[in-house]
C-alpha positions in Angstrom: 82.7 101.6 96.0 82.0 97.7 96.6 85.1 95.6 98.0 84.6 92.1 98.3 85.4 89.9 101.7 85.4 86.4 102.2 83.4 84.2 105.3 85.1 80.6 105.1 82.2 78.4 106.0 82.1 74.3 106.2 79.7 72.6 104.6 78.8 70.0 106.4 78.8 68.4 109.9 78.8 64.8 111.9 75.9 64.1 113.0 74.7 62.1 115.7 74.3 58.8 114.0 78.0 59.5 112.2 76.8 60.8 108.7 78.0 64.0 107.2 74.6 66.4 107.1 74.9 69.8 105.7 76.3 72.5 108.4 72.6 73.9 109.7 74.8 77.5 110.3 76.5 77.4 106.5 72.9 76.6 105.2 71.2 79.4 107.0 73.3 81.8 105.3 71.7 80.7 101.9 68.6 79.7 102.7 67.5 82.3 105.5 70.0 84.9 104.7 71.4 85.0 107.9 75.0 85.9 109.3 75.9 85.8 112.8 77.1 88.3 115.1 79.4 86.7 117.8 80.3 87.8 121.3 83.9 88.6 121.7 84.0 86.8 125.1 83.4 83.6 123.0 86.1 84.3 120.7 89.3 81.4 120.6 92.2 84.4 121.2 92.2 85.1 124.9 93.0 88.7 123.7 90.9 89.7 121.0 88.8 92.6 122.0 90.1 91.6 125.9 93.4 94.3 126.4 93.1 96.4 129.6 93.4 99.6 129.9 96.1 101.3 132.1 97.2 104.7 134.0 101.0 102.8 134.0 103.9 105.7 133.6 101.3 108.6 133.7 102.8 111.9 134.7 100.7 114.5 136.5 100.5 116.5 132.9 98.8 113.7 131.1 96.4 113.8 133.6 96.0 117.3 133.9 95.5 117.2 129.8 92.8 114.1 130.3 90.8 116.3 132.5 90.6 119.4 130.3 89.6 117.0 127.4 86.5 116.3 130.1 85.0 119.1 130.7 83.8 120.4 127.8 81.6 117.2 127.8 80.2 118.1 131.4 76.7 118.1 131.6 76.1 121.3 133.0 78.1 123.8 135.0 78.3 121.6 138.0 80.1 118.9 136.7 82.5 121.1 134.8 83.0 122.3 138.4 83.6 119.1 139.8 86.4 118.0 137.2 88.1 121.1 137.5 88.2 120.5 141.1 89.8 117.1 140.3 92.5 118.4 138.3 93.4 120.9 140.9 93.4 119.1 143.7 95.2 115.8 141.9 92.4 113.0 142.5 94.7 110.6 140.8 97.4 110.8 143.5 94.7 110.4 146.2 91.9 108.3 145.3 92.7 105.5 144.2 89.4 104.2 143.1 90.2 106.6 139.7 93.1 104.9 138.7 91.1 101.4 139.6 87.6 101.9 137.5 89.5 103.8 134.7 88.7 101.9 131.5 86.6 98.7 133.2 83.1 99.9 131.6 84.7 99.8 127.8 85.8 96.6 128.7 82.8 95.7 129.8 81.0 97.3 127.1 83.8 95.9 124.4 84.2 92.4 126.0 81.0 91.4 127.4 78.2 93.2 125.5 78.7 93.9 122.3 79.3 91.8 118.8 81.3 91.2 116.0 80.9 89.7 112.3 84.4 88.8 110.9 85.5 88.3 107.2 89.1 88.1 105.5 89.8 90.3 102.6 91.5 87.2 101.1 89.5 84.5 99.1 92.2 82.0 98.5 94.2 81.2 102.2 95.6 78.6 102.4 95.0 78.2 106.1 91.6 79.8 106.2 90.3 77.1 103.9 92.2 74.7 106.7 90.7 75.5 109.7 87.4 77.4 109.2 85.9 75.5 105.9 87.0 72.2 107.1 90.4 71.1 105.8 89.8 72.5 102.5 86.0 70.6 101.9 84.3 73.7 102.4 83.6 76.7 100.7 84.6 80.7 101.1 81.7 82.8 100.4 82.5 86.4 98.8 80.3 89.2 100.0 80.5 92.6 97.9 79.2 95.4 99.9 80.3 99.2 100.6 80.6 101.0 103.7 77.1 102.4 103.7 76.1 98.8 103.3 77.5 97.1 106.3 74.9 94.0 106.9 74.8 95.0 110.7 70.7 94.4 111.2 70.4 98.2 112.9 70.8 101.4 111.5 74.2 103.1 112.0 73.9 106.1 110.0 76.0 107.7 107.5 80.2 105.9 108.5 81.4 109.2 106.5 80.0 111.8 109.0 82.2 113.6 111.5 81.2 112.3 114.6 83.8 111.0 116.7 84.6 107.4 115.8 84.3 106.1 119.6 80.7 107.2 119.8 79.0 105.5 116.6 77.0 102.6 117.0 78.5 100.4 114.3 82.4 100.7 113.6 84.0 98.5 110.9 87.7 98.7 109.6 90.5 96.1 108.6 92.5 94.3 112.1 95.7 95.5 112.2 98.6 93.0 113.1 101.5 95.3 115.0 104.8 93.8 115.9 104.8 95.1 119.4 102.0 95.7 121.7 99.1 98.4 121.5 99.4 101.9 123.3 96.7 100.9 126.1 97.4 104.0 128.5 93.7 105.3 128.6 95.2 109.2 129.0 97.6 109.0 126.0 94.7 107.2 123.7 91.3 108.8 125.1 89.7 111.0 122.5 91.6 109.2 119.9 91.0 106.7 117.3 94.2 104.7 118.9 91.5 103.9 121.7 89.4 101.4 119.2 91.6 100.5 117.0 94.1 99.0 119.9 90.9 97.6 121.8 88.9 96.1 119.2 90.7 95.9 116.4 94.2 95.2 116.5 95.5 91.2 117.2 98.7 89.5 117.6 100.7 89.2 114.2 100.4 85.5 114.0 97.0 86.6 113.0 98.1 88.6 110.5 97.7 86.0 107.6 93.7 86.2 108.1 93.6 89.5 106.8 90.6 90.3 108.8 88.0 92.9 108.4 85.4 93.0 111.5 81.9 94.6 111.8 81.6 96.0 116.0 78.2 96.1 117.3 78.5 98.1 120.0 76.2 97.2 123.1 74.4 95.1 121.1 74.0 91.0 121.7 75.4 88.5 119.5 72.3 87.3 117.1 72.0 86.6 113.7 71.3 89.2 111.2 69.9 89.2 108.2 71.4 90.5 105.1 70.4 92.0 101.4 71.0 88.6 99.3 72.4 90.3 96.7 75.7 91.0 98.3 76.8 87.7 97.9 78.6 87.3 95.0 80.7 84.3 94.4 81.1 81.3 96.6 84.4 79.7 96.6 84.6 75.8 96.4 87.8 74.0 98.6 90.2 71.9 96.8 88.7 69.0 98.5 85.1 69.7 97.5 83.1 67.6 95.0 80.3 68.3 92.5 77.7 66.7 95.2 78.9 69.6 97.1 78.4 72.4 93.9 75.2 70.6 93.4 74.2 71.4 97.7 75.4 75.2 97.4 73.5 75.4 93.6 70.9 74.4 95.5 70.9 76.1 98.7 71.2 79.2 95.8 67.9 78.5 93.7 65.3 81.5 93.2 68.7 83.7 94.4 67.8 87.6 93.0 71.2 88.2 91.5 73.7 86.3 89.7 76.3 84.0 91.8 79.3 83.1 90.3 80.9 79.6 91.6 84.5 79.9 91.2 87.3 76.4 92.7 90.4 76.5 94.2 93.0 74.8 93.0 96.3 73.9 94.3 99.1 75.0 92.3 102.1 72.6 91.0 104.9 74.5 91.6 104.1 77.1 94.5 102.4 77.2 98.2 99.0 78.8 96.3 95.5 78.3 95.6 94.5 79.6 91.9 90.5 80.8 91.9 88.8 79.3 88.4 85.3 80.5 88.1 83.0 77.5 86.4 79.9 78.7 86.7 76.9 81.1 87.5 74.3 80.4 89.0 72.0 83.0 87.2 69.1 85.3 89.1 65.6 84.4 88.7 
């Protein structure tokens, strides 16, 4: 099952001299087929995909029940050895580098050396259109893909297998928006899905009205992908666009290999809303 999502993109851009050139990063998207993956360390909200993980309030039994989730991932008999000598002899009460380094390498990992690709699940915001497709003059372009395929550039295997969830390569979901903090205690969340979804996808609910669905490379750089044309699907002219503007995107979209249709927001007379009017299609070749 396909379900669309929405990348709010300007059109164009000053350039030196003044003049308003068409955005190189919008055009890329149409005429190289490109997205691009961005590091979270770049991203404006000092805490998307930067929460720290914590021991805070642990009791000796949630440590006891942390290390008897480990060993049954030790390597060999050695190491199995080793933690159960941890749990008996209480390492978290007398070395404190455990308690320290608990959590810094996902941060790392999360933070530092992976990427994301970002989308909305809505295709007529209001304040989308206002600050990502500048004020309105830009355009939202719909992709329509499933979950087998997520334009990610590396393979990431089948997302219904039973693997754990922290392990896979590629993990994609909506953001969730709580209205109270994340459950960061690494011993309460480890071995649970709460561990990602409170790291990397969950944001403050001020965010909420982005209704974001992210793409998480893990341990892979930001770059620019490239993606099967044919999940784009619509492209969503601003209020504030012209028909110089349809006539850059139609285009930007000649020789595409499927049918685009081009679709206008509209500002409503008597509500806060933008109504979506398809008026064309630009038709495959």
């Amino acid at each position: 099952m396909k379900t669309a999502y929405y990348k709010y993109r300007p059109l164009h851009i000053i350039g030196t001299n003044g003049s308003r050139q068409p955005h190189p990063f919008t055009k890329s998207i149409f005429e190289k087929a490109e997205i691009f993956y961005s590091a979270p360390k770049h991203f404006n909200d000092p805490f998307d995909c930067n929460l720290r993980l914590h021991t805070n309030g642990s009791t000796d039994a949630h440590w006891e029940a942390y290390f008897d989730k480990l060993i049954p991932l030790a390597l060999d008999a050695s190491e199995a050895a080793s933690i159960q000598r941890a749990k008996f002899e209480k390492w978290w009460n007398t070395k404190a580098g455990i308690k320290a380094n608990l959590g810094l390498d996902q941060h790392r990992t999360h933070f530092e050396e992976s990427s994301v690709f970002c989308l909305s699940k809505k295709g007529n915001s209001i304040p989308m259109f206002s600050y990502y497709a500048d004020s309105h003059q830009g355009i939202a372009i719909e992709f329509s893909f499933s979950d087998t395929e997520i334009p990610c550039g590396i393979a990431f295997g089948d997302p219904t297998r039973p693997d754990t969830w922290y392990d896979r390569k590629v993990v994609f979901r909506d953001v969730e928006y709580p209205p109270t903090y994340p459950e960061l205690n690494y011993l309460k969340v480890y071995g649970t899905d709460q561990l990602l979804r409170s790291l990397l996808f969950t944001k403050h609910h001020e965010w909420a009205h982005e209704k974001e669905f992210r793409i998480f490379r893990r341990k892979v750089a930001a770059s620019t992908v490239q993606f099967d044309k044919r999940i784009v699907t619509r492209v969503i002219f601003g209020c504030r666009t012209s028909s110089a503007d349809v006539a850059l995107v139609k285009g930007w979209l000649v020789g595409w290999p499927s049918d685009v249709v081009l679709s206008k927001a509209e500002t409503s007379a008597n509500q806060f809303n933008l109504h979506i009017k398809d008026f064309d299609i630009v038709k495959a070749i």
